[in-house]
N, C-alpha and C positions, 0 to 999 in steps of 0.2 A: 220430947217427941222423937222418936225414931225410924227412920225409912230404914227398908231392909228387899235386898237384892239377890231374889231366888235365880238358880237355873231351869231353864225351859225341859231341861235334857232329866237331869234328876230329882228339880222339887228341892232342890237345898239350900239354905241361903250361905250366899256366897261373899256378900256386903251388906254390909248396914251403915246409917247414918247417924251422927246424936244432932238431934236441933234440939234451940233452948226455949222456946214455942212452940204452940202449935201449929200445925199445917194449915194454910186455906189454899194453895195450888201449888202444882208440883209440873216440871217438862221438863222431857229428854230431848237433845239435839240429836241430829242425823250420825246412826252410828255410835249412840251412848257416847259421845265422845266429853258432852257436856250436861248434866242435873242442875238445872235450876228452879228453886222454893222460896213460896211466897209465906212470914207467918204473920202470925195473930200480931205480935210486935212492930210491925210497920220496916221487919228486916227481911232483905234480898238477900239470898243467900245461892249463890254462882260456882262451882265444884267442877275443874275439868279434869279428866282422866289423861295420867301420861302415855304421852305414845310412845310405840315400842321404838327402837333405833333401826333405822331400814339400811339393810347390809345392800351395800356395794354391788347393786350384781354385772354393774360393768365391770371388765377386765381391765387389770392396771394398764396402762399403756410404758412400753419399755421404753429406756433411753436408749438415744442412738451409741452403739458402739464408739470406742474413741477414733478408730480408725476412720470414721465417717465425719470429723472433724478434721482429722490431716488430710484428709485425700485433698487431691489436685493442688497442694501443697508444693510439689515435685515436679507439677508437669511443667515440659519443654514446651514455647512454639513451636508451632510447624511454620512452613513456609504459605500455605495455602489458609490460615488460620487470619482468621477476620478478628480482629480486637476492638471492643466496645467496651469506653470507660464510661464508669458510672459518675455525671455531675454533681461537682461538690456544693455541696449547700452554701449558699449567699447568705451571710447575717449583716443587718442594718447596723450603721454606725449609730452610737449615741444619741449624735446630733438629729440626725433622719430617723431615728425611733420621736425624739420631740418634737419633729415638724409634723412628724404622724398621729400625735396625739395632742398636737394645736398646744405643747409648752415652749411656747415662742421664745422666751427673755431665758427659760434654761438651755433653748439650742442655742441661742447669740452668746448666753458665758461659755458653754463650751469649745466652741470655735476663737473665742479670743483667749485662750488658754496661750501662753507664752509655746506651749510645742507645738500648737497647731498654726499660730500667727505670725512664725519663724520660720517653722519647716514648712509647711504647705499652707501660704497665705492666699491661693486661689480658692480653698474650701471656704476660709471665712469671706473672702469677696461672693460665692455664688452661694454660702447661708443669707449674706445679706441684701443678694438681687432677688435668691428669692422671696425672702421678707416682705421686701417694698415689693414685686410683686403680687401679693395676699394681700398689700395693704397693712399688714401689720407691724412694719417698720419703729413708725413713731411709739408705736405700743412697745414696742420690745426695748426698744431705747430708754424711754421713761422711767422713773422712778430707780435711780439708781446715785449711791453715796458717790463719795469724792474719789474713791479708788477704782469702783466700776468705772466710773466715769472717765478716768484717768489714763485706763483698759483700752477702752472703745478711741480715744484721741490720740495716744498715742500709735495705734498702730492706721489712723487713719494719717498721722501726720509720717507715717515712716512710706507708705504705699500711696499717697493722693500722687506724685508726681511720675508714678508708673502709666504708662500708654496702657495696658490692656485693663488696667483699674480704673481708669480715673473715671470716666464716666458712672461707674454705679459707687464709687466715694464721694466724687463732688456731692450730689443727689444724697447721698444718707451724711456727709459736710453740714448742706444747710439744714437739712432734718435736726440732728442734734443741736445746731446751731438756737433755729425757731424754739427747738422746745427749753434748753437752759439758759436761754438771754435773759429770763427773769432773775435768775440765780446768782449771775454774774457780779463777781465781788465778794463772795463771802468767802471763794478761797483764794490765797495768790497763785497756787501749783495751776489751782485748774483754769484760772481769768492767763496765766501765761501761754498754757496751751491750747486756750481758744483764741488769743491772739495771732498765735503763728499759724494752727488751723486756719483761721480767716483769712490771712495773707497770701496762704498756699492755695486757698481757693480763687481767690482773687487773680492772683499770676496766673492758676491753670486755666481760669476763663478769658484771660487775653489772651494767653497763648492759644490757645483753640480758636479764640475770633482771629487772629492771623491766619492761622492753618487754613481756616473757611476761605480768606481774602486770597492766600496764595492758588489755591484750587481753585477760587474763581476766577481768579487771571489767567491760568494754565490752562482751564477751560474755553476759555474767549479765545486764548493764542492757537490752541487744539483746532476750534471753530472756523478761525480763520485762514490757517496751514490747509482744513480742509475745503473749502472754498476755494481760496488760490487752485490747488490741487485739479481739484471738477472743472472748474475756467482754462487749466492750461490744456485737459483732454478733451474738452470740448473745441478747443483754439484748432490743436492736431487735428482731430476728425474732421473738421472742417478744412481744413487744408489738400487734406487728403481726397475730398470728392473728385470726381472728373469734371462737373461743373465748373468748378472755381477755378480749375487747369484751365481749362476753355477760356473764360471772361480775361483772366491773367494775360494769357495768348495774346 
């Protein structure tokens, strides 16, 4: 079967089609763009017409001369000239990209990395207050061999006797301590370094219960210096009335 495509203008055919059936329904889309035929065969038969390539008819837009990249390349302050730097962009460390996406036990390896737990061991003491503040401390702790493990102890047993650490070691001390005491005895390296960890916690909680006892003393003495003190300007003022000149008399 053949469909065939006259012009309106001169009556001549212009296209034809071959189908291998006959026809039972035929459509054109909006704009001849598409023919589509139904036949006898139970085949759909879909034909679109190429379009033409639609020219450009924006204007190219030019590149900037070069000279339009060196300018003010050269220029002088003035005296009168206000300068305004552009802020450099802040990128998150490592560690603070995993607190940011809640990989807790990868920020805690990172900060105990021998350069990080050497040269700036305040970064791993405030990775691991903020830990225990989240709460996720004991989580991050957990689940780690005889060498993490070994990681985490050693650099608590090198910094618990620092004064601006020791309060947030003691506290992640017995953390580790609670969660590996089932453990204890299968290796000798790491039963020795919770030994001495244990001891150092011990001395630094006496040591802080004196510290407490001495400020409380020093306190009571402070108490009493100022009492004395109030009792002797009261003594003077009193002395001092016209009244009590008088009775004296």
């Amino acid at each position: 079967m053949k469909v065939k495509v006259y012009s309106t203008t001169s009556y001549k055919v212009v296209h034809s089609f071959d189908y291998a059936a006959s026809i039972l329904s035929l459509a054109l889309a909006h704009e001849d763009e598409t023919i589509v035929v139904g036949m006898t065969n139970g085949i759909l038969s879909v034909k679109h017409r190429k379009s033409e390539a639609k020219k450009d008819s924006l204007p190219r837009r030019r590149r900037p001369a070069y000279r339009t990249y060196i300018k003010g390349k050269s220029y002088m302050k003035q005296r009168d000239d206000i300068l305004i730097n552009r802020p450099s962009k802040k990128h998150l460390e490592l560690y603070d990209r995993d607190l940011k996406n809640f990989r807790i036990s990868k920020a805690l390896d990172r900060v105990l990395e021998p350069s990080c737990t050497i040269k700036t061991p305040e970064v791993t003491v405030s990775i691991i207050k903020e830990l225990n503040r989240r709460g996720v401390l004991a989580n991050a702790l957990a689940g780690r061999d005889e060498k993490e493990i070994s990681r985490v102890l050693n650099f608590l047993i090198r910094n618990l006797s620092q004064p601006r650490f020791a309060s947030v070691l003691i506290n992640a001390a017995e953390i580790i301590i609670d969660i590996y005491l089932p453990v204890i005895g299968q290796s000798p390296v790491v039963d020795k370094k919770f030994l001495l960890l244990q001891g150092l916690v011990e001395k630094e909680i006496d040591y802080q219960k004196e510290l407490l006892e001495t400020l409380g003393m020093m306190d009571m003495l402070f108490a009493t210096m100022t009492r004395k003190d109030s009792t002797s300007v009261l003594q003077l003022a009193s002395d001092g009335l016209p009244g009590s000149q008088r009775r004296e008399s």
